[in-house]
C-alpha positions as CSV (number, residue, x, y, z in Angstrom):
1,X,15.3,-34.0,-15.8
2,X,13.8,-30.4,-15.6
3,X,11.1,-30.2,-13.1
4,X,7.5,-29.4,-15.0
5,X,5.7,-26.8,-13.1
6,X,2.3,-26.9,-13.4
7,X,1.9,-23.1,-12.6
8,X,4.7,-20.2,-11.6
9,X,5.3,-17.0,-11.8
10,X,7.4,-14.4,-13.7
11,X,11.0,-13.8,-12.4
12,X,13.0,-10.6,-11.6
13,X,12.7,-8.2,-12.4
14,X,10.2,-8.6,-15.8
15,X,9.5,-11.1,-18.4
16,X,8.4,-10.1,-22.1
17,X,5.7,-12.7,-23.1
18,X,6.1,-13.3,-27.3
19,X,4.5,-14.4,-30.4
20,X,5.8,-16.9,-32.5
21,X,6.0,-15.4,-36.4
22,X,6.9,-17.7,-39.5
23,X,8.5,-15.7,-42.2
24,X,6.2,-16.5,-45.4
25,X,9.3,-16.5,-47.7
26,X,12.2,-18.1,-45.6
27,X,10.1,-20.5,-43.3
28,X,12.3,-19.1,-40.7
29,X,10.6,-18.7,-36.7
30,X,11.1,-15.3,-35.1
31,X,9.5,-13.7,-32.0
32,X,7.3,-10.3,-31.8
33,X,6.5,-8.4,-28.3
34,X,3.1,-9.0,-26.7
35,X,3.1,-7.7,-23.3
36,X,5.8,-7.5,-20.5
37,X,4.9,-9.5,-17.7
38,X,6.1,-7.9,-14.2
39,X,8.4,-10.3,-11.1
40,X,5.9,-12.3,-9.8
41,X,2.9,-12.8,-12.7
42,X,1.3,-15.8,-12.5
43,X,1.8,-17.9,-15.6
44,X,0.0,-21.1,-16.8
45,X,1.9,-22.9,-19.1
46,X,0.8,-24.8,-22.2
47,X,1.8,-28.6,-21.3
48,X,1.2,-32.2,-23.5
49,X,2.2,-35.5,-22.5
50,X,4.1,-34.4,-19.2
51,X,6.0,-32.0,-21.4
52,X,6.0,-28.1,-21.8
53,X,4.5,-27.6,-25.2
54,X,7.5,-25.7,-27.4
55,X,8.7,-24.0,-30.3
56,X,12.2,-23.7,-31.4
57,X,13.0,-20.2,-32.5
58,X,16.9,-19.4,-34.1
59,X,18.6,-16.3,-32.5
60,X,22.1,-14.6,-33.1
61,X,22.6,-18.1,-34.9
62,X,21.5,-20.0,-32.1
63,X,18.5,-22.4,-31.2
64,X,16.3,-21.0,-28.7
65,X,13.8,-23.1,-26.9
66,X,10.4,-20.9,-25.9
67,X,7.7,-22.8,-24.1
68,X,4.0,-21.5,-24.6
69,X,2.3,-19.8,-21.5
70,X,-0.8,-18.2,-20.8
71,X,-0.7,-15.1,-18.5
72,X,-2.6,-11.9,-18.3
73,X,-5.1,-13.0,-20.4
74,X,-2.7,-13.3,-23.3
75,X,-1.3,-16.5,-24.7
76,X,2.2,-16.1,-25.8
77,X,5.6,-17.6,-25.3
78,X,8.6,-17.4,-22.8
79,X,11.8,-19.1,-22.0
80,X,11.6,-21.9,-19.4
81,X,13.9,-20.2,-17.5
82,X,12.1,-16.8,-16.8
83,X,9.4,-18.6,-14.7
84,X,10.0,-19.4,-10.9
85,X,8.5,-21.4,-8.7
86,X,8.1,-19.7,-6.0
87,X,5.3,-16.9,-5.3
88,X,6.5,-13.8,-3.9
89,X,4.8,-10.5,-1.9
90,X,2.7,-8.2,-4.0
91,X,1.4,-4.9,-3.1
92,X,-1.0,-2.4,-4.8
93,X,-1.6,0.8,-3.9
94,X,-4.7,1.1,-6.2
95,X,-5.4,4.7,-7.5
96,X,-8.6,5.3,-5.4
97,X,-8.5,9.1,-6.3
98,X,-8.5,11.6,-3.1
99,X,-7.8,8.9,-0.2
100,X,-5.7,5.5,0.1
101,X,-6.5,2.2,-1.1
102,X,-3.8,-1.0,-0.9
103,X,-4.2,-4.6,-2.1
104,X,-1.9,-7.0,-0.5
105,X,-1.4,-10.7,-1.4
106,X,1.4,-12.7,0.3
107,X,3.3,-15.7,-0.7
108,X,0.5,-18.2,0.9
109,X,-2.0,-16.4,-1.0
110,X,-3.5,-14.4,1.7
111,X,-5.5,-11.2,0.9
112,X,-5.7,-8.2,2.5
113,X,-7.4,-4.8,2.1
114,X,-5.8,-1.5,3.7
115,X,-8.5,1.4,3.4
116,X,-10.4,1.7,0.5
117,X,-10.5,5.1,-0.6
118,X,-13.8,7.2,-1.1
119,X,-15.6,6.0,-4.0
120,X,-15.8,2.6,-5.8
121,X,-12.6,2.5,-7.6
122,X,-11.4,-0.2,-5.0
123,X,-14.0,-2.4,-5.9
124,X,-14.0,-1.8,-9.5
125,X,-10.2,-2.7,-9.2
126,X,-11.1,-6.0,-7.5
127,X,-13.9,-7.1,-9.4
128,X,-11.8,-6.8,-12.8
129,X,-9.7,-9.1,-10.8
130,X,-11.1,-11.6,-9.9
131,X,-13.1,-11.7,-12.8
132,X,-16.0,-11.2,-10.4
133,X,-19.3,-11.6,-13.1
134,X,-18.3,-14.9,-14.6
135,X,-15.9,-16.3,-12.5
136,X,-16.2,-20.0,-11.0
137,X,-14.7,-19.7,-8.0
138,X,-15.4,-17.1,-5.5
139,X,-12.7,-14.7,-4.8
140,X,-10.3,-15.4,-1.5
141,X,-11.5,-14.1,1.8
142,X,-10.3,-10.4,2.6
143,X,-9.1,-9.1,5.9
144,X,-9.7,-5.2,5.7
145,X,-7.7,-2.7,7.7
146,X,-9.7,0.7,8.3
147,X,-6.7,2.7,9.2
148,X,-9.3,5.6,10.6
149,X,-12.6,7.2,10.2
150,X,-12.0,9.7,6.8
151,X,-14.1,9.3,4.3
152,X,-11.6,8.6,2.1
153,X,-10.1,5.4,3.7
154,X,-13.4,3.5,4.2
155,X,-16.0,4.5,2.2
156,X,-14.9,2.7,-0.7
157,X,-15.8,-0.3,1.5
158,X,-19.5,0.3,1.4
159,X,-19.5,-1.4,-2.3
160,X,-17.3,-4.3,-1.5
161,X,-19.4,-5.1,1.6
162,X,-22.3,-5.2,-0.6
163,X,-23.9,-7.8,-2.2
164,X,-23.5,-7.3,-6.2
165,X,-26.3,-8.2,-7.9
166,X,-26.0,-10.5,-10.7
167,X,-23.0,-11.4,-10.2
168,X,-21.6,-14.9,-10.0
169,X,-19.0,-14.3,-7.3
170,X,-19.2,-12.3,-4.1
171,X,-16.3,-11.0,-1.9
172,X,-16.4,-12.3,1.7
173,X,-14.2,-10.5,4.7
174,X,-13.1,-12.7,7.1
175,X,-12.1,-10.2,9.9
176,X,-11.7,-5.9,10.0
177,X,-9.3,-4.2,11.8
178,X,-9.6,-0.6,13.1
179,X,-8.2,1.9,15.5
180,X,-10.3,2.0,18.5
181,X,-12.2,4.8,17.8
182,X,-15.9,3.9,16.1
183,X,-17.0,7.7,15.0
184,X,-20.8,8.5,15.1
185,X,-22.8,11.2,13.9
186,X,-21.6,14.4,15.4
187,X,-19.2,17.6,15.2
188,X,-17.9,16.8,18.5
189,X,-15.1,14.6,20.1
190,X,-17.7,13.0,22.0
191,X,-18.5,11.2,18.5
192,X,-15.1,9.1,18.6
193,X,-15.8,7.8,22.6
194,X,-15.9,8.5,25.4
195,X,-13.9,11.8,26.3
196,X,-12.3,12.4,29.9
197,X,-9.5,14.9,31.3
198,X,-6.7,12.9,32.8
199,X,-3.7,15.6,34.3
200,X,-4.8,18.4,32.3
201,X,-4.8,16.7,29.3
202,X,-8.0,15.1,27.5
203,X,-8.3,11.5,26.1
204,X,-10.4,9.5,24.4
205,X,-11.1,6.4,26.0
206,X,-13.7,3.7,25.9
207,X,-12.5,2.1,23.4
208,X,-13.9,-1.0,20.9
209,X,-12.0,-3.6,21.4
210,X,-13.4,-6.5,20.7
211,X,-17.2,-7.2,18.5
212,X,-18.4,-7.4,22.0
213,X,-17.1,-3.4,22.7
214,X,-18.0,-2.4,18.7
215,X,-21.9,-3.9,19.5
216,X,-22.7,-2.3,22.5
217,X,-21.1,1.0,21.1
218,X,-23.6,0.8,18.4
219,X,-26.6,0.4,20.7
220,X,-25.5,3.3,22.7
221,X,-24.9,6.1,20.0
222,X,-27.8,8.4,19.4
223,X,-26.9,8.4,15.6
224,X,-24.6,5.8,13.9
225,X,-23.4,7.6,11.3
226,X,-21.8,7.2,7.9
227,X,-18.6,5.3,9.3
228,X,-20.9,2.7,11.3
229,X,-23.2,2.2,8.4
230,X,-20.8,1.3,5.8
231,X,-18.6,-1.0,8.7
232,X,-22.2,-2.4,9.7
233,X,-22.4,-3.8,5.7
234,X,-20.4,-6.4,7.0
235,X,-21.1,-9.4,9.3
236,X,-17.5,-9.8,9.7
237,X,-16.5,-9.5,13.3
238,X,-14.3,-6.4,14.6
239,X,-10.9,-5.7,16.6
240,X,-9.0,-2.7,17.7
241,X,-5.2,-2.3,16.7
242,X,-2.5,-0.6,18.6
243,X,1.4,-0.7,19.4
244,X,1.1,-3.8,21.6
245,X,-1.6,-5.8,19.6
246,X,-0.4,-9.1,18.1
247,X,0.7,-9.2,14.5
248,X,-2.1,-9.4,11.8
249,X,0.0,-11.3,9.7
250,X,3.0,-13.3,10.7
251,X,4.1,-16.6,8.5
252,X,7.4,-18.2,7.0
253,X,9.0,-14.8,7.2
254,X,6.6,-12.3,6.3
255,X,5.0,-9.9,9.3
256,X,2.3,-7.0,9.6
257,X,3.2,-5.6,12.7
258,X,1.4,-2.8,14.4
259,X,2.7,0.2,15.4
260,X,0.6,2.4,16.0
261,X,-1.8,4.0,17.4
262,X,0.0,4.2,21.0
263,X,-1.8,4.6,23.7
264,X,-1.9,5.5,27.4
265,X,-3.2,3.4,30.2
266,X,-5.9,5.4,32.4
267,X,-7.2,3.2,35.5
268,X,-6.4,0.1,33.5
269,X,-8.1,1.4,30.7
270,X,-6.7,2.1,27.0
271,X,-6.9,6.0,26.1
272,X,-6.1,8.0,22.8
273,X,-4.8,11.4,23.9
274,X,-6.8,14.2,22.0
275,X,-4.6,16.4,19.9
276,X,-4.6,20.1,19.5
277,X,-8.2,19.9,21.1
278,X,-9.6,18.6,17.4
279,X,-12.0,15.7,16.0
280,X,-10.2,15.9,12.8
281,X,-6.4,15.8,13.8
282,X,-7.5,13.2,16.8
283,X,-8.7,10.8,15.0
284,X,-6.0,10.7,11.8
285,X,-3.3,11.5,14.1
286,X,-4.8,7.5,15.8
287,X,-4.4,5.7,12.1
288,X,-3.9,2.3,12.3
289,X,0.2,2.0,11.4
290,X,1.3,-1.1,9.8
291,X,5.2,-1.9,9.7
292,X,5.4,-4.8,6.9
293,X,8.7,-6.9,6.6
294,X,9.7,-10.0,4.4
295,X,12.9,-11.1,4.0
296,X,15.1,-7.9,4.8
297,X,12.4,-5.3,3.5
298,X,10.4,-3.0,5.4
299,X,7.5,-0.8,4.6
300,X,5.2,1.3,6.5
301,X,1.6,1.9,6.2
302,X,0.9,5.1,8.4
303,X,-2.9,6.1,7.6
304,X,-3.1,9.9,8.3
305,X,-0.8,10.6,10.7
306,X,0.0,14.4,11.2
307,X,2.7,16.4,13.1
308,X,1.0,16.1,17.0
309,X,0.8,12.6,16.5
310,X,4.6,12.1,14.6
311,X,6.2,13.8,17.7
312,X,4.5,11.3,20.0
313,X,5.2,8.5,18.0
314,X,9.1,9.4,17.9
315,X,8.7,10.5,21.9
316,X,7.6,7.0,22.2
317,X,10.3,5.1,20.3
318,X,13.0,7.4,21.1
319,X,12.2,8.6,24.4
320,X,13.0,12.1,23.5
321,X,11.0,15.3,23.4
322,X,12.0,16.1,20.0
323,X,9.0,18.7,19.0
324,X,11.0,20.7,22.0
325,X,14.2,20.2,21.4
326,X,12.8,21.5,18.1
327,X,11.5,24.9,19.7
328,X,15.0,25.4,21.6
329,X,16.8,24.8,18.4
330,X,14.8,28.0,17.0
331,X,15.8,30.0,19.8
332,X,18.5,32.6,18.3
333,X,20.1,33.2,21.9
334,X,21.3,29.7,22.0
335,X,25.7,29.6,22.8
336,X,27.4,27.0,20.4
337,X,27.6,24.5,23.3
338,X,24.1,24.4,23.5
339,X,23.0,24.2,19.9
340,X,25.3,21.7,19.6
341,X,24.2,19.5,22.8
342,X,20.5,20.3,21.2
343,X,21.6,18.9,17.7
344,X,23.3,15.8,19.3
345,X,20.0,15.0,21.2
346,X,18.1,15.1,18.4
347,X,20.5,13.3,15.9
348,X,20.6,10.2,19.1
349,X,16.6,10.1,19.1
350,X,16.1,10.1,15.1
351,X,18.6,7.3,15.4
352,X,16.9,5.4,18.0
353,X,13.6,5.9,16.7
354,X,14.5,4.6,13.7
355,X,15.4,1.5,15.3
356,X,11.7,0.6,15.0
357,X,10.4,2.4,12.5
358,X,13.3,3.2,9.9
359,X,12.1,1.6,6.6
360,X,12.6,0.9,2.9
361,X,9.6,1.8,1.1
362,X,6.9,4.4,3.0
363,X,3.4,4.9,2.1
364,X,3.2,8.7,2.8
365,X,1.0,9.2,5.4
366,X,-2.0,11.9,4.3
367,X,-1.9,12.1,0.4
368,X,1.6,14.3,1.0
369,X,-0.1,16.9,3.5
370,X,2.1,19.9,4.7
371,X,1.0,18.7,8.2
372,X,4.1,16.5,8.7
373,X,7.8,16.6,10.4
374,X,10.6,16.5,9.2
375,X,11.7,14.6,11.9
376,X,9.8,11.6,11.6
377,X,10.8,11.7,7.7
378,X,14.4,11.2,8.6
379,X,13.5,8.7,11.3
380,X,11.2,6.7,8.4
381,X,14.6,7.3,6.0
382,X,12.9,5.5,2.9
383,X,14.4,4.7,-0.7
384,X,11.2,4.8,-1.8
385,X,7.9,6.7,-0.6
386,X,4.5,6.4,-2.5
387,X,2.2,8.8,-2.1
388,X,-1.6,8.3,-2.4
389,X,-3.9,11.5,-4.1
390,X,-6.5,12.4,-6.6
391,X,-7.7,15.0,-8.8
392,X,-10.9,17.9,-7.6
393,X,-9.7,18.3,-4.5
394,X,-8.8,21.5,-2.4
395,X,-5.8,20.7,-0.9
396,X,-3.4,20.7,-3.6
397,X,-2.1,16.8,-2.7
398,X,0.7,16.5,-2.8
399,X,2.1,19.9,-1.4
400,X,5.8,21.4,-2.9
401,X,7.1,21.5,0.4
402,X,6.6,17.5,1.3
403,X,7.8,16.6,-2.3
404,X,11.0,18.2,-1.1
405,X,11.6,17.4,2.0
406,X,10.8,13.9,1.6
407,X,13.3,13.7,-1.0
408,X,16.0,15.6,1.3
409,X,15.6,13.0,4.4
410,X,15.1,10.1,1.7
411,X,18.0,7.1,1.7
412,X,20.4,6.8,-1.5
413,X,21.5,9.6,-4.1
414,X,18.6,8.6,-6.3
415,X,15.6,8.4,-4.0
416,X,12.2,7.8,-5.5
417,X,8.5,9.5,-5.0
418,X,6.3,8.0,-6.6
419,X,2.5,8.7,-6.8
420,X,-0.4,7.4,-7.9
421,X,-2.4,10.7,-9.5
422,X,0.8,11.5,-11.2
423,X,1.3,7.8,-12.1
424,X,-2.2,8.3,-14.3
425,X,-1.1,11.2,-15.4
426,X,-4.7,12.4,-16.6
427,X,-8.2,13.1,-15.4
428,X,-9.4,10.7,-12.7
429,X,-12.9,10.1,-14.7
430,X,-13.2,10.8,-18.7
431,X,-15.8,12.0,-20.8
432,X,-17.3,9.1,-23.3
433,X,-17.8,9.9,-26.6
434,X,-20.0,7.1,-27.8
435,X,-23.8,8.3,-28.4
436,X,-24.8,4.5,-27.8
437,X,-23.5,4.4,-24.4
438,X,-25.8,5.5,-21.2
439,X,-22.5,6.5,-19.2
440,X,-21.7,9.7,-19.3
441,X,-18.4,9.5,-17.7
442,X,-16.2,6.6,-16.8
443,X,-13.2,6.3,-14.4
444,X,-9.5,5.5,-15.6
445,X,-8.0,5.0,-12.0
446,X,-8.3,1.2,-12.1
447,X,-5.8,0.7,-15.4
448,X,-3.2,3.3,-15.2
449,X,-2.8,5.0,-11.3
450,X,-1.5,2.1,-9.5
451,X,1.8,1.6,-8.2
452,X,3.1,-1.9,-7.9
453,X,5.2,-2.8,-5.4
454,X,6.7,-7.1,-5.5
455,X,9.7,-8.2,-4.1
456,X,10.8,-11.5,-2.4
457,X,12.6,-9.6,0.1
458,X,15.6,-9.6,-1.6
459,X,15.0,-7.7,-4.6
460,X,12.0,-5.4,-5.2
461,X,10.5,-3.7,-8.4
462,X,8.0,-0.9,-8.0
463,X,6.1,-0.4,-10.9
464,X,3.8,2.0,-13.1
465,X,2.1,1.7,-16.2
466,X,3.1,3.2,-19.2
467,X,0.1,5.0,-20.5
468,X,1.2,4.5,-24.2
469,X,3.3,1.3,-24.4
470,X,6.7,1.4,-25.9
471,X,7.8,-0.9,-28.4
472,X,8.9,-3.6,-26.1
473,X,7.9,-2.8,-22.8
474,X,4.4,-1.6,-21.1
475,X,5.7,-0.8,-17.5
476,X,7.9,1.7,-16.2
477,X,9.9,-0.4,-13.5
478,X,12.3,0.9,-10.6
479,X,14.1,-1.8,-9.3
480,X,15.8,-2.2,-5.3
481,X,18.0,-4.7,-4.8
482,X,19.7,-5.8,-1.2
483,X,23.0,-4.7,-0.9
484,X,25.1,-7.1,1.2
485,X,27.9,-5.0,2.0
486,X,26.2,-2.2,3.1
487,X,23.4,-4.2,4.7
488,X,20.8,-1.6,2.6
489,X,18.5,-1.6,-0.2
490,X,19.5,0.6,-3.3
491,X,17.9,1.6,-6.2
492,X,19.4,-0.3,-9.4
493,X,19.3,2.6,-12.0
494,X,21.6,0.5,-14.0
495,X,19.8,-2.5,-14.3
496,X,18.5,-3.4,-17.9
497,X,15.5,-4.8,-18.7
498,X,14.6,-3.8,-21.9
């Protein structure tokens, strides 16, 4: 006997959800396209008397037995055999305009929250959600990630921290990770910690550690700032990240490792090393990295990191110099032997780095900023990178020349970029037409810029909305599937789901 499931969840890599239709003159049953449900949907089916409710439909000749579901807010019906069991990992890199924004659930049901972006497009994202006016049940705790002090990674937190009024649910965090580094008011490198010259070179040190560190740091400053203010919105208690620190996440498979930011020990002490003698590049160059794996993917989280802080990182994992075997490869006086002795170092510490840090799907660290290596792309060696921009800004996110060279050290013959601005496809806010209506503009991010990512570590889809639905589909999916034999995920081009 069939087990009933009570709830489960759409299977690989997408499920169309139907209606029933009764042909006035024949009698005969047939089935029209709803919605298309993505891997991993959570369905509620219809059940009476211990039994999925039914409907017998006759296709190509043949019975086919449809149960009746609810999911997405639609009610509609599937076949029994294109629900699962078993929950899998889902990922959303929610289109938060200029900055990054990602909502991860794992297979337990645990929520987390890396950086929020700028504005409140995070929060409208999650209130739609969870339903957050009317629901009866409050939403699940959030651990938040603050990958570094920009603007446009923690703002966005401000509103979700806050208490929404008149609402019937409120979001609680449970705990919020950062990198070390709680910025104050100030120009100055002095506003990250406490600065000191160890061996010619400056570092930031001091570090908040622990709530303990985080409190007496906000005592001391003489102005807390915008970054304080908006962390201080929550009661939740604080901890510092870095290569070394335990997983935030580690269950049945699934890790969030840390891997960055690395620092130095002076006189016993933790210290960020100051790069290029600037606040800015310091303190994104210091994001919080996050390595995620589940089954046998990987994907990285990497914040802002820049090029100073790349070369370190791959110094670090490899053990190599590689910004100067870099230079010496530029020299024009080099003899065959050496370039060639160069070009071998550098191939054996890309390879070793990417040991540790070689991945499947990359997050692309500063909305697709020029200020990257090449190097460290070839160490990441992604199938897949998403990148994370917005509209009305002055940097021109994401540059031609990291387009390409992502693409030229990406894994496969068919690499994907994908990104969320482009995923929208149109103006981040829209101008409403209705004279009734007190808005004068409203956002679109929340419906159409995010990019899905599920998988159950074996096979993953990564997904974008279709802004004008086709006649039996409403996503745009890119599936990766685990190749056995070559021990590497590929992108499926030929897979069909239609």
């Amino acid at each position: 006997m069939t087990k009933i499931l009570r709830t489960g969840y759409a299977v690989y890599p997408s499920v169309k959800l139907k209606k029933i239709t009764t042909d006035a003159k024949t009698g005969k049953k047939g089935t029209t396209f709803i919605k298309e449900l993505l891997f991993g949907d959570f369905i509620k089916p219809y059940i009476s008397g211990n039994e999925y409710v039914k409907e017998i439909v006759t296709e190509n000749k043949k019975d086919v037995e449809y149960i009746k579901v609810r999911c997405r807010n639609a009610d509609g019906y599937i076949k029994e055999s294109e629900m699962q069991a078993e929950r899998i990992l889902e990922i959303n890199f929610v289109d938060v305009g200029q900055g990054d924004g990602c909502h991860i659930v794992t297979p337990d049901d645990k929520h987390f929250l890396i950086d929020a972006g700028a504005s409140d497009n995070m929060y409208r994202f999650l209130k739609w959600r969870f339903n957050l006016n009317t629901a009866k049940t409050p939403p699940p705790p959030f651990t938040v990630v603050v990958s570094h002090s920009d603007t446009d990674h923690y703002k966005g937190f401000g509103k979700i921290f806050s208490i929404t009024k008149g609402a019937a649910q409120q979001f609680s965090i449970n705990k919020i990770y950062h990198n070390g580094m709680v910025e104050a008011s100030g120009s100055s490198l002095d506003s990250l910690g406490t600065v000191i010259t160890h061996n010619g070179q400056k570092f930031v040190t001091g570090l908040c550690d622990t709530q303990e560190d985080y409190e007496e740091r906000v005592r001391n400053v003489a102005k807390t700032g915008t970054y304080i203010n908006t962390i201080n919105k929550s009661a939740a208690p604080k901890q510092a990240v870095r290569l070394g620190s335990a997983p935030i996440y580690d269950n049945k498979g699934m890790k969030m490792e840390i891997m960055g930011p690395v620092a130095e020990t002076i006189d016993g002490k933790a210290a960020l090393p100051v790069l290029k003698s600037d606040k800015g590049k310091t303190k994104n160059g210091h994001s919080v990295i996050i390595k995620l794996t589940i089954g046998h993917l990987r994907l990285l989280l990497g914040g802002d990191l820049n090029t100073e802080s790349e070369y370190n990182i791959i110094r670090h994992f490899s053990g190599s110099d590689v910004a100067g075997i870099r230079k010496q490869l530029k020299s024009t006086s080099l003899s065959d032997e050496k370039r060639a002795e160069l070009e071998s170092q550098m191939e054996e510490a890309v390879a070793k780095a990417r040991e540790s840090l070689g991945v499947d799907i990359a997050k692309s660290c500063h909305h697709g900023s020029a200020d990257f290596t090449s190097e460290f792309l070839r160490v990441l060696n992604p199938v897949a990178t998403i990148i994370s921009s917005g509209d009305d800004e002055p940097h021109t996110h994401p540059r031609p020349d990291t387009l390409g060279t992502i693409g030229k050290h990406s894994r496969g013959e068919r690499s994907l970029i994908f990104s969320t601005e482009l995923a929208r496809s149109s103006k981040e806010f829209v101008e409403l037409q209705k004279s009734n209506s007190t808005k004068k503009y409203e956002r679109t991010v929340t419906v159409y810029g995010m990019i899905n990512v599920r998988t159950d570590g074996e096979r993953v889809i990564i997904a974008q909305k279709l802004e004008k639905p086709a006649a039996n589909r409403g996503w745009d999916i890119h599936p990766l599937e685990w190749n056995r034999e070559t021990e590497e995920f590929e992108y499926n081009q030929y897979l069909k789901y239609e």
